[in-house]
N, C-alpha and C positions, 0 to 999 in steps of 0.2 A: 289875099296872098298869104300861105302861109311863111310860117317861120320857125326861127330859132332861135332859142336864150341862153347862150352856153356859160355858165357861172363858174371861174374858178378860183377856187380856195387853197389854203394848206392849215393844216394844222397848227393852231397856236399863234396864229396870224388873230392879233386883236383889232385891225380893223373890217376882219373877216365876221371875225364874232357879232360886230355892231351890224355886217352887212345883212346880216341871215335872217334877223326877222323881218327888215325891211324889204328881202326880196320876198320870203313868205305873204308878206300882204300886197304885194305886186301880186303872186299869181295869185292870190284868192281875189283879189278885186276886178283882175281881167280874166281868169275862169282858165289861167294855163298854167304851165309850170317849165321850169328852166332845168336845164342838164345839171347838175352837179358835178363837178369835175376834179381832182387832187391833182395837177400837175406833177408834183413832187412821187406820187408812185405810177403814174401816167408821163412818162418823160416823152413821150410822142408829141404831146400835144404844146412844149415849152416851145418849138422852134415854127412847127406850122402855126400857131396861132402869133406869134412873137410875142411871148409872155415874159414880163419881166419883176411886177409886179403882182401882187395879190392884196384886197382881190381884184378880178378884171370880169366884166361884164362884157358880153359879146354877140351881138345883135344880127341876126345872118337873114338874107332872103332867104327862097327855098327854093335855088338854082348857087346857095353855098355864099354868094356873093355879100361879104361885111358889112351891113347896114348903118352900123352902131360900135362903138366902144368908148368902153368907161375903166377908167385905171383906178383904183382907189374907190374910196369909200363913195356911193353914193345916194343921194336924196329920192325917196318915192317919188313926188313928182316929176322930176324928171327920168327916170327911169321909166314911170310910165307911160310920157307923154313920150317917149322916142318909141316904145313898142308899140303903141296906139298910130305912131310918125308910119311906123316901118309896113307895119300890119292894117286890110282893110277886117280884117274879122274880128278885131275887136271892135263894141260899140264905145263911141263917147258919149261923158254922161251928160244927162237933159239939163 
């Protein structure tokens, strides 16, 4: 099943800052990569997504449907363990 990782951030958000290498080593160790997104010059995206917080993690089927969400800062394991949750094409490891 594919998917989607929708990341959004803002500027100058320091829990954003701590987020960003810990999603870079999410997609390098599942072999994908997440949307990046700026709400704040993307105002489209504050109300359909219901953003309130930054940053927020947003885990979608690929029929659009919410799989996942993460408000605030959070932990590689579990971040990867809900994409691995959501997704059959990622492998888990031996």
């Amino acid at each position: 099943m594919a998917i989607r990782v929708l990341y959004f951030f803002q500027e100058g958000c320091m829990a954003c800052h701590e987020q960003e290498p810990i999603l870079a080593e999410v997609e390098s160790a599942l072999g994908m990569r997440a949307e990046r997104i700026n709400p704040a010059r993307e105002r489209s995206y504050i109300g359909k997504y219901r953003l309130s917080v930054t940053p927020t993690i947003v885990i979608e089927q690929d029929d659009g449907t919410e799989a996942a969400r993460f408000e605030g800062l959070v932990h590689r394991e579990q971040l990867e363990e809900a994409i691995r949750g959501v997704s059959r094409d990622i492998q888990r490891p031996a």
